[in-house]
N, C-alpha and C positions, 0 to 999 in steps of 0.2 A: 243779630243783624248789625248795624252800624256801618251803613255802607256810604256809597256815593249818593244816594238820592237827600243828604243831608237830615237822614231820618231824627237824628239828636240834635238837631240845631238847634239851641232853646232860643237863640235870637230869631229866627222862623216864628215857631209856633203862634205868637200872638197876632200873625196877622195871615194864618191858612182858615181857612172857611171853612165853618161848619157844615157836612151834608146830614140828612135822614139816612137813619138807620135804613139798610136794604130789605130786600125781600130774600128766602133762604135761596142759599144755592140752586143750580139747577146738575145735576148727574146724568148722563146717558142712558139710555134706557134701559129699562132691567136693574138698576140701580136706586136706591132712595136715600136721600138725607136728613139726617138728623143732627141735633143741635144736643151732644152732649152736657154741657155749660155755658151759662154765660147769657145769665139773666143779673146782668148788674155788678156779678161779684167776681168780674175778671178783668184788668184792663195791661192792656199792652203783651202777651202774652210774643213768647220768642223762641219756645223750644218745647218738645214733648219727649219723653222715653218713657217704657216699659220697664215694670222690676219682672223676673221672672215666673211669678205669680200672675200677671197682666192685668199687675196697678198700673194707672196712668199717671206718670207726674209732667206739671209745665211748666216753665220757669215765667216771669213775670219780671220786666224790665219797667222800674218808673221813672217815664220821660220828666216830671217836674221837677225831681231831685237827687236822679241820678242816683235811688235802690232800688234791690230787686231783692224779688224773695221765690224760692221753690215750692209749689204746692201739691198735694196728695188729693186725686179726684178718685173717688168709687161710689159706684152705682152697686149698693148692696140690696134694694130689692129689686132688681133686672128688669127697672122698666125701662131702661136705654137711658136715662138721666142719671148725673152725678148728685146724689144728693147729700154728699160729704165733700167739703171746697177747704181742706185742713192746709194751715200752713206747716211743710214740714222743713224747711228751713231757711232763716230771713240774716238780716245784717248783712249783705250781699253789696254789690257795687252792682252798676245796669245788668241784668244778665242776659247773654246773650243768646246761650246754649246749657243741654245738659248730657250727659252720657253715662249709663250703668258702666260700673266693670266691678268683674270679681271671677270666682274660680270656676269653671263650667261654665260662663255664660258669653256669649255672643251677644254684641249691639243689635236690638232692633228683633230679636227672635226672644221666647219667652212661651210659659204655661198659657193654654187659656182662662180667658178670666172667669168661665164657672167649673173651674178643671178643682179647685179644692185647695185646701194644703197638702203640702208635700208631702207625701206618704214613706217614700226608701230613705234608709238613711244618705243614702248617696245622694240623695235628692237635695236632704239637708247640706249635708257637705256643702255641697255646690254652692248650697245658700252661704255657709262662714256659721252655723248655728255651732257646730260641734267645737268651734276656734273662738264663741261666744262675740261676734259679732257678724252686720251684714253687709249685703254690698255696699259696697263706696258708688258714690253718683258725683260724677265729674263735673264742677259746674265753669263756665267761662265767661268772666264777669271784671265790668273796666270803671273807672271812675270818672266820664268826663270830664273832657278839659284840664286834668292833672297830669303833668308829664308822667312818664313811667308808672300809668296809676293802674295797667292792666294785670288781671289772676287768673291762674287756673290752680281751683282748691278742690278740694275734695271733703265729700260729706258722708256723715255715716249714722245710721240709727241705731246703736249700740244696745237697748236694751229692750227693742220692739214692739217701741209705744206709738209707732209711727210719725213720730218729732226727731229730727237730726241730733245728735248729742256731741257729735266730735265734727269738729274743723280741722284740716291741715291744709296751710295752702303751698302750693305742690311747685308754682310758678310766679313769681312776682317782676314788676319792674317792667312791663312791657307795656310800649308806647302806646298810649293812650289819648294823646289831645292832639289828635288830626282830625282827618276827613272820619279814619275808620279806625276800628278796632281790634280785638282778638274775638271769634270768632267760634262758629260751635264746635266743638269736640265731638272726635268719635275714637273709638279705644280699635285698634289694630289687630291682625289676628297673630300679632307678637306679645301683644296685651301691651302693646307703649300707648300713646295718647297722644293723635293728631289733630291739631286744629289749624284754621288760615287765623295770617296776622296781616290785615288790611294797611294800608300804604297810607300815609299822613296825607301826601297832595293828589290831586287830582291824576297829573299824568308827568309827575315827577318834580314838578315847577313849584316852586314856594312861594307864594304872594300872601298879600293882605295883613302881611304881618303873621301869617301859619307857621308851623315848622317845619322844619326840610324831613326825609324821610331820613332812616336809617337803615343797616344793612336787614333787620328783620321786616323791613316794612316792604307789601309785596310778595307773602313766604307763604308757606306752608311750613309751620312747625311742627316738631318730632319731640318727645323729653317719655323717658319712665316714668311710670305709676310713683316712683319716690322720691320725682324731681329731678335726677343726677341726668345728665349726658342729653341737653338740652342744644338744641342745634336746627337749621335750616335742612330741612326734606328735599324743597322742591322752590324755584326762585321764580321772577315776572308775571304772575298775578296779583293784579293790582287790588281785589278785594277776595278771597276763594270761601265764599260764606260758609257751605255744608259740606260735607266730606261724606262720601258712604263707598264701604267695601264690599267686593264680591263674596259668594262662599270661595273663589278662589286663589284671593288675597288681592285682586287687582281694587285701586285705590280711585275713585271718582270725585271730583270739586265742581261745584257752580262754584261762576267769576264774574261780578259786575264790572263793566266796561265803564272808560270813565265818562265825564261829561261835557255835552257841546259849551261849557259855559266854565267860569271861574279863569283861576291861573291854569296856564298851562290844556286850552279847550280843545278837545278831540269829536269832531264832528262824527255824525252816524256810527259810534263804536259801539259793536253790539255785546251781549252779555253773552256767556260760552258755557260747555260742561266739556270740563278738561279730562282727559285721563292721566293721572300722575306717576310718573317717574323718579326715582333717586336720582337727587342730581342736577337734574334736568330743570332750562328755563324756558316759560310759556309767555315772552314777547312784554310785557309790560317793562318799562313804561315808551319801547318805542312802535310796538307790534301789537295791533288788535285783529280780532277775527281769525283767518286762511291768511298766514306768513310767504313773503314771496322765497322762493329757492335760495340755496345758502343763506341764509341770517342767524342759522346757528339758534334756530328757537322752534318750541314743538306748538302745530297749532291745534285748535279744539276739536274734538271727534262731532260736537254739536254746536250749535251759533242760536241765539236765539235773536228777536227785534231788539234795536236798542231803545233804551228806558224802560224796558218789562221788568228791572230789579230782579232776577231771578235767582232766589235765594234758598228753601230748603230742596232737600233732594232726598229721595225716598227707592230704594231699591224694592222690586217685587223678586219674591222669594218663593212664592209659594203658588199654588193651584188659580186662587184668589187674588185680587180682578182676573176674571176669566179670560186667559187665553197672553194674560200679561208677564209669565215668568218670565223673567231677565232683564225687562225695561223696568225704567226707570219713571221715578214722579219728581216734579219738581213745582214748589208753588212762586207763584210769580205775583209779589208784594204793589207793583203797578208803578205808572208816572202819576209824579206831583201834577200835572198839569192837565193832561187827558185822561179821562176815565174809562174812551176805548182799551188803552194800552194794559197789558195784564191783569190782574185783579184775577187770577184763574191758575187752576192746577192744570198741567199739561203733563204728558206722556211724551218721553222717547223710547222709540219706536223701535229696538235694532233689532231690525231682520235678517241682515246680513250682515259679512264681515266688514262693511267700510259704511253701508245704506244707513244711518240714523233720521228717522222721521219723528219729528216732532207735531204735533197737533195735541187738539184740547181735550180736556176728561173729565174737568166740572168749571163752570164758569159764575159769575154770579156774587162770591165773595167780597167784602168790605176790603181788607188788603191781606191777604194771606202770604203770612213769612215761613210755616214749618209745616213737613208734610210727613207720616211718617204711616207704615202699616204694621198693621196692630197684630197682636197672636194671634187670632182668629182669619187675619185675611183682609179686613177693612181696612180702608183706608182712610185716617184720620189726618185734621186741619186745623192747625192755629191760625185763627183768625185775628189779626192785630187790633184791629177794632174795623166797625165798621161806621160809626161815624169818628172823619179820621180827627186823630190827635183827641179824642175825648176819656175819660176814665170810661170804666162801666160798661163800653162796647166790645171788648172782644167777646172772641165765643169757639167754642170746641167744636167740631161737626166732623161726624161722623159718617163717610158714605160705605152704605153695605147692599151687595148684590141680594136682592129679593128672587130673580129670577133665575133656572137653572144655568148653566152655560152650554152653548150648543156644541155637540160632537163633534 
């Protein structure tokens, strides 16, 4: 995350109010929720990925001091809780995001989790077991308030004890003490590694003593798996939190809109899910929403309300939510101010070639930043916390279809 709604402002926090903890989720019918983790021992929680086995890992950003650390969750006697909360790897800067990559595997797709070890050797392969190491897990991670203090490194469990043993950091030097940040990663089906790089100001305008943006602020970034040939994808998104591809290589972004307030204030500008192009720019910082003809800018296939932060996004792929392959999830972190406004995973909706319909698919959440579907088909929820800005309140949930789907 580290967006516009000022989610790291440490001069904020001591004076945003404490609520109670909520009541769980609520899911559409035919669906149930459950609370994978996150009974005390998870707090600020910013990203989720699958290893191809369908382990869960989350990353975990700490707003007090600006670490974060990656953690290893398994439910090994299948009673739907993680009763292993291991750290697998810490020394981190805030973390934003995380992303598998390695040979055979696809983000976001993976074994199911009581499908076993690998049995072919091909299987292995895939893993790196035969090349005596395993996947790398991309993590995107910034150091508040330090100029040029953002990273995208790469982590690895080298001998299978389920602790990280190797670091390399893959990207350094990306501006880090503005509004926003660098941003979750998701690995390409070229196997490069895209993530958005959030714009320092508001909506271009420098005050308060801030710093002015640079040419990567506003971007979608592109760089190899080994660092080299790092460069601007996609320009004019002023924050593009989560990135998810199709199986057909098409590239999707959530974009938080800026805000009615600070330097630089852009009344009712709503938050979007872009489709992205090489190249091509999506209107920030003078263009929000549906762009009027000739401006020479592309505008969003979907608009959400403004202040709903709409930040992870979640591709459905599979049978699972019934009747939802090709749409898309996206969770929506909410307004500092109103407790109507987001706080819920929503669905878009594409039925047709241009029709994108947005509406709700589980509502109820404390603030949910990351939404992702699991090997199995469920659709899993990082829950940021839910009494906000406290340790100890986030929580995993898990919503899984109970009921059959109808023909």
């Amino acid at each position: 995350m580290i967006h516009r709604r000022h989610l790291f402002g440490f001069i904020l926090l001591a004076s945003i109010p404490v609520t109670s903890a909520l009541a769980d989720p609520v899911a559409p019918p035919g669906y149930e929720v459950t609370k994978f983790a996150g009974d005390g021992e998870l707090s600020f929680v910013t990203g989720l990925a699958f290893d191809p086995d369908g382990v869960l890992y989350v990353s975990e950003g700490n707003l007090f001091d600006g670490t974060g650390r990656v953690l290893r969750l398994e439910d090994r006697d299948g009673d739907g809780r993680a009763e292993i909360v291991a750290t697998f790897a810490d020394g981190l800067g805030l973390v934003t995001g995380i992303a598998f990559r390695g040979q055979g595997f696809s983000q976001g797709r993976g074994r199911r989790a009581d499908a076993g070890p690998p049995q072919t050797p091909l299987e292995r392969i895939r893993r790196g077991e035969f090349r005596g190491q395993r996947l790398e897990l991309f993590v995107s991670h910034f150091s508040p308030g330090m100029a040029d203090g953002g990273m995208l490194s790469a982590v690895r469990d080298r001998n299978g004890d389920g602790v990280a043993d190797e670091r390399r950091d893959v990207v350094t030097g990306l501006p880090s003490d503005g509004l926003n940040g660098n941003q979750q990663p998701a690995i390409g089906p070229d196997g490069r590694v895209y993530f958005g790089q959030g714009a320092r100001t508001n909506a271009g305008v420098p005050g308060g003593g801030g710093p002015a943006d640079v040419p990567e602020s506003g971007t979608i970034l592109r760089v190899d798996a080994d660092g080299s040939h790092l460069g601007i994808f996609a320009r004019g998104l002023r924050n593009a939190f989560d990135l998810a591809f199709t199986p057909e290589g098409e590239l999707f972004a959530t974009e938080n809109g800026p805000d009615p307030s600070g330097p630089g204030p852009v009344a009712d500008a709503p938050d979007e899910l872009n489709a992205i192009l090489s190249g091509e720019h999506y209107g920030w910082p003078a263009q929000f929403g549906f762009p009027p003809e000739n401006t020479g800018t592309i505008g969003p296939v979907a608009q959400f309300s403004p202040s709903t932060s709409t930040d992870g996004l979640a591709l459905v792929t599979t049978g699972e939510p019934c009747g939802m392959a090709g749409d898309f999830l996206a969770a929506q972190f909410g307004s500092f101010t109103d407790p109507t406004i987001g706080r819920r995973i929503v669905r878009i909706d594409r039925r047709g070639p241009r029709a994108i319909v947005v509406e709700d698919f589980a509502t109820g959440f404390g603030r949910p930043l990351d939404v992702a579907i699991g090997p199995e088909g469920d659709v899993w929820v990082a829950d940021f916390s839910s009494a906000f800005f406290q340790p100890g309140t986030a929580a995993i949930w898990r919503i899984r279809r109970i009921d059959p789907c109808d023909e």
